[in-house]
C-alpha positions as CSV (number, residue, x, y, z in Angstrom):
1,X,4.7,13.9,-33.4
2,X,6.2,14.5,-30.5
3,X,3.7,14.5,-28.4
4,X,2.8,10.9,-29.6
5,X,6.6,9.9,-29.1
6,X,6.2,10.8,-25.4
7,X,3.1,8.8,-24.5
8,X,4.5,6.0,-26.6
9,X,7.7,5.9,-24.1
10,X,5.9,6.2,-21.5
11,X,3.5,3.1,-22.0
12,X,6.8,0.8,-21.9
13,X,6.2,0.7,-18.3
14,X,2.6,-1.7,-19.3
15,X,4.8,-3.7,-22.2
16,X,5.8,-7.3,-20.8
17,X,8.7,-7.3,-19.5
18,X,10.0,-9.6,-21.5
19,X,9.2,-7.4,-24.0
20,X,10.5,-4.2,-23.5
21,X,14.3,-4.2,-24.8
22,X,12.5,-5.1,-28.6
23,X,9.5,-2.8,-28.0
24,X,12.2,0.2,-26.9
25,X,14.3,-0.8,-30.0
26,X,11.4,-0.1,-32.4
27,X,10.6,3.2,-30.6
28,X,14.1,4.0,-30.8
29,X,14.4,3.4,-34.1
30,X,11.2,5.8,-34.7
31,X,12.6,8.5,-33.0
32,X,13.0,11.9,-34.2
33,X,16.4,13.0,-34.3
34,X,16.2,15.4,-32.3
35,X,15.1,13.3,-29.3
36,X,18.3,11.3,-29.4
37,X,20.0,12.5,-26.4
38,X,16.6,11.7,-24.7
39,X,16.4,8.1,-25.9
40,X,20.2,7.5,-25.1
41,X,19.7,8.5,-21.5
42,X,16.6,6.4,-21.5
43,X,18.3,3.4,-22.9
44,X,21.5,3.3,-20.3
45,X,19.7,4.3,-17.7
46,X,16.6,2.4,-17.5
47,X,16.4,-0.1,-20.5
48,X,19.8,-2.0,-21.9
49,X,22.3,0.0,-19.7
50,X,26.0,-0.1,-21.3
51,X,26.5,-2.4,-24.2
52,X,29.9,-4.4,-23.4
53,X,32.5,-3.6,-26.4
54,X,35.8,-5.1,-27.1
55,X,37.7,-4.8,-23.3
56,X,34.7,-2.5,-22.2
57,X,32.6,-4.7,-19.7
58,X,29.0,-4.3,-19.9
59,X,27.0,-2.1,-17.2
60,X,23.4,-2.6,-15.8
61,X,21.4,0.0,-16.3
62,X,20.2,2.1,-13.1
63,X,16.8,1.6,-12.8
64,X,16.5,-1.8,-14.9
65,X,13.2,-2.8,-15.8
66,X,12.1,-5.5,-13.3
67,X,11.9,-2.2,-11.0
68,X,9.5,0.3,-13.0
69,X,7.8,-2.2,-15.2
70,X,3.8,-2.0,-14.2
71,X,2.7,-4.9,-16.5
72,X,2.0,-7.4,-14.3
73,X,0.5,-4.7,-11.6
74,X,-1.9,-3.7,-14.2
75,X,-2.7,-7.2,-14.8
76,X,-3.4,-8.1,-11.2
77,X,-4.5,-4.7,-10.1
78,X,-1.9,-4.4,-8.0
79,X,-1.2,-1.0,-6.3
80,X,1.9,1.1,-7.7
81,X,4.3,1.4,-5.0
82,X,4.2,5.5,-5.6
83,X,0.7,5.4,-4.4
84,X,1.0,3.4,-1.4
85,X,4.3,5.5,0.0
86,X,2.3,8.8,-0.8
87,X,-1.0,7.9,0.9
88,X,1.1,6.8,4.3
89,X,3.3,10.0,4.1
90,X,0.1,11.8,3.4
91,X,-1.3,10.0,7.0
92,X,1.9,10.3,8.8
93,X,1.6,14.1,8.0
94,X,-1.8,14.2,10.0
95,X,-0.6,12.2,12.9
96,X,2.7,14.7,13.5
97,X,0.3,17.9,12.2
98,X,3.3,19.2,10.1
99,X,4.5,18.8,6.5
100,X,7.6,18.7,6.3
101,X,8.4,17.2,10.4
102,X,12.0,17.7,11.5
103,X,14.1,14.6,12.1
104,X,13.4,14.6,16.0
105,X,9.5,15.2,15.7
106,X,9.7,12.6,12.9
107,X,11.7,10.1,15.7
108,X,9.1,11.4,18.8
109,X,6.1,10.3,16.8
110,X,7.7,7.0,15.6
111,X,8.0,6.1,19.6
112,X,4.9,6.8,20.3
C-alpha cells in the first residue's frame, strides 16, 4: 500500500549508512508505478544523485546521506539537529517577545 511505501521511505533515515543506496534500491524496485516521479526525485536528490553516463559526469546528490542519515543519532541518542535549532528559536522568541523579530530587533537583542 501506499501508505506502507511512505513509512518504509521514510525509515531510510535509521538504515546504516552504509546501507542505504541497497536498502533504497530494493524500495525502489517495490515501488508502485505510480510513485516513480517521487522515487526519482528522491534518488537524485538525496540518495545516488546523477549516475555518470558515457561523456555525462556524475553529480552528488543535494542533500547526500551523511547529512539526514539518523542512524547513528538513534544509536547514541543523539539530539536531531531540527530539535535543537527549534527549541533555541523557540527561546530566542521569548527573549525579543516577538515571533517573527525584524532584522534590527533581531541584531539589538544579539548586542545585548
Amino acid at each position: 500500500s501506499l501508505k506502507y511505501f511512505t513509512h518504509m521511505m521514510l525509515a531510510l533515515e535509521f538504515v546504516p549508512l552504509t546501507e542505504v543506496s541497497h536498502i533504497f534500491s530494493l524500495l525502489k524496485n517495490d515501488a508502485p508505478e505510480a510513485l516513480s516521479p517521487i522515487i526519482e526525485y528522491f534518488e537524485k536528490n538525496y540518495v545516488l544523485g546523477v549516475i555518470a553516463r558515457g561523456r555525462r559526469r556524475g553529480i552528488h546528490p543535494r542533500y547526500p546521506p551523511e547529512i539526514w542519515n539518523q542512524h547513528q543519532a538513534a544509536l547514541t541518542g543523539s539530539h536531531k539537529t531540527n530539535n535543537v535549532s527549534e527549541e533555541w528559536h523557540n527561546r530566542f522568541q521569548l527573549v525579543i517577545g516577538k515571533h517573527h523579530p525584524d532584522l534590527y530587533s533581531a541584531l539589538g537583542e544579539f548586542q545585548k
